[in-house]
C-alpha positions as a printed NumPy array, in Angstrom:
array([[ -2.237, -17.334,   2.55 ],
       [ -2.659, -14.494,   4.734],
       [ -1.103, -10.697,   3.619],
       [ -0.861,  -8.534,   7.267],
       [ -0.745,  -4.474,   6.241],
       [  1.035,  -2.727,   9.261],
       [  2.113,   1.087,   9.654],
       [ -1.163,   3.162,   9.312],
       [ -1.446,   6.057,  11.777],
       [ -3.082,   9.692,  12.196],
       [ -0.841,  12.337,  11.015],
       [ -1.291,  16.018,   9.642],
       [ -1.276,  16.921,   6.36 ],
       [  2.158,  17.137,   4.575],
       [  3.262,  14.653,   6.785],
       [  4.873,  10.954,   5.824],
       [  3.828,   7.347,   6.504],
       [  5.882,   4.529,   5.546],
       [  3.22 ,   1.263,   5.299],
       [  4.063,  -2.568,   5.504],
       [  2.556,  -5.312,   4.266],
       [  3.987,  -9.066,   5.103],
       [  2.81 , -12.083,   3.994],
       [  3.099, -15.55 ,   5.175],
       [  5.406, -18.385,   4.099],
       [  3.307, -20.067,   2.137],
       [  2.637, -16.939,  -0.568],
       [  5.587, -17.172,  -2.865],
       [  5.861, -13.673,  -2.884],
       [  8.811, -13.709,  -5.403],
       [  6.7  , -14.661,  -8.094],
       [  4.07 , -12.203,  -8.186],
       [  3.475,  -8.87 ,  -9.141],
       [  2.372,  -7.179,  -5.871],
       [ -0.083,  -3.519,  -5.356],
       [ -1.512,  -1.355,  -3.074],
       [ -5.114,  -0.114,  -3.34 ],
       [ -7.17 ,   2.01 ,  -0.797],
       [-10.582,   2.646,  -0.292],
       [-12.772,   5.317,   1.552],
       [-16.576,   3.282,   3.042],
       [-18.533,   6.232,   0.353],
       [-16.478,   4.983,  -2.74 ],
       [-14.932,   1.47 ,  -4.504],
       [-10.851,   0.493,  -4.074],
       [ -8.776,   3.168,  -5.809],
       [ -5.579,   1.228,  -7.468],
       [ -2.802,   2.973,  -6.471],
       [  0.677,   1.653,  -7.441],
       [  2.085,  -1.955,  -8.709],
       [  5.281,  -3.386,  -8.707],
       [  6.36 ,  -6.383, -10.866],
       [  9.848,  -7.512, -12.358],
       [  8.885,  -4.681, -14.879],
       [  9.237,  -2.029, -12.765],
       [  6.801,   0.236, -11.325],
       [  3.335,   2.258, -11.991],
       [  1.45 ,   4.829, -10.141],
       [ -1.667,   6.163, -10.071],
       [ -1.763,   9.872, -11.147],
       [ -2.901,  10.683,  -7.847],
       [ -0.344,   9.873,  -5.937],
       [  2.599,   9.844,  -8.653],
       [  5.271,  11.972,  -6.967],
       [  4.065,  11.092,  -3.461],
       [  3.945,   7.652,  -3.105],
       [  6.646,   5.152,  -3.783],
       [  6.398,   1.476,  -3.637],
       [  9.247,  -1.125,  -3.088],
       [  9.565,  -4.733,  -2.261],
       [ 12.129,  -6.888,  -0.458],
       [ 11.606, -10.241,  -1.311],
       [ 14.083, -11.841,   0.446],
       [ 11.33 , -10.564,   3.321],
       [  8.237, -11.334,   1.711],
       [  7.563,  -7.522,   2.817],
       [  5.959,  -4.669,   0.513],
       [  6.08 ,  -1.457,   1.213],
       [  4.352,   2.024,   0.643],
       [  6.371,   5.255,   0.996],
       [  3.935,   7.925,   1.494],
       [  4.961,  11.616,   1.604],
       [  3.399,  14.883,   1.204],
       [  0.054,  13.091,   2.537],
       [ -3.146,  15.288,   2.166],
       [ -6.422,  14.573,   4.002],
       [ -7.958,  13.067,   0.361],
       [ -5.041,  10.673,   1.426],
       [ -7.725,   8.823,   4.065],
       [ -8.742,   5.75 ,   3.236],
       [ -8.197,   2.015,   4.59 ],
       [ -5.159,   0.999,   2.684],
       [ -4.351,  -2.697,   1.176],
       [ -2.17 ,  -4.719,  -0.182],
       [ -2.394,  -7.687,  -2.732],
       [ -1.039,  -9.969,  -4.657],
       [ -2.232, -13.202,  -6.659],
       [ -6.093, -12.328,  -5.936],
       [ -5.356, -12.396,  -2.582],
       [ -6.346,  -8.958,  -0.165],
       [ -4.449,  -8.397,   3.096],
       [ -7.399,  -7.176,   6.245],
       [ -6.385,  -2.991,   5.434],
       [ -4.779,  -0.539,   7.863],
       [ -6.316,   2.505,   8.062],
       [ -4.48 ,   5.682,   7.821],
       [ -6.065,   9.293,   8.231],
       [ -4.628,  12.651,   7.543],
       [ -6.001,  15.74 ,   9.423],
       [ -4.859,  18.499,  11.449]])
């Protein structure tokens, strides 16, 4: 099973990232509730946001800012990022079942 995060970038604060994360055929992505954590080297992963067939949740950091959404016909998650302020830096990843995609790193700075 591999999970591939794609869309991390430098951009200034206030700005907007959308992030991807695919996953390969053999993940039955359908079934499972899927998330995005991040993490900065100083600190542990921060849980961010999940989505399952019960809708969504947010951390309260991001609530407002960040919305996630998943096209399973796709096997693709995404992360909606707006507003982004330089706290915002971190690797970001997805997963899903116990299993962590490699992390694309996005920064925000001026």
């Amino acid at each position: 099973v591999q999970l591939v995060e794609s869309g991390g970038a430098l951009v200034q604060p206030g700005g907007s990232l959308r992030l991807s994360c695919t996953t390969s055929s053999n993940f039955t992505f359908g079934n499972y509730a899927m998330a995005w954590v991040r993490q900065v080297p100083t600190k542990g992963p921060e849980w961010l946001s999940e989505i399952n067939r019960d809708g969504t949740t947010y951390a309260d950091s991001v609530k407002g800012r960040f919305t996630i959404s998943r096209d399973d016909a796709r096997n693709t998650l995404h992360l909606q990022m707006n507003n982004l302020k330089p706290e915002d830096t971190a690797v970001y990843y997805c997963l899903g079942a116990g299993y962590w995609g490699q992390g694309t790193q996005v920064t925000v700075s001026s």
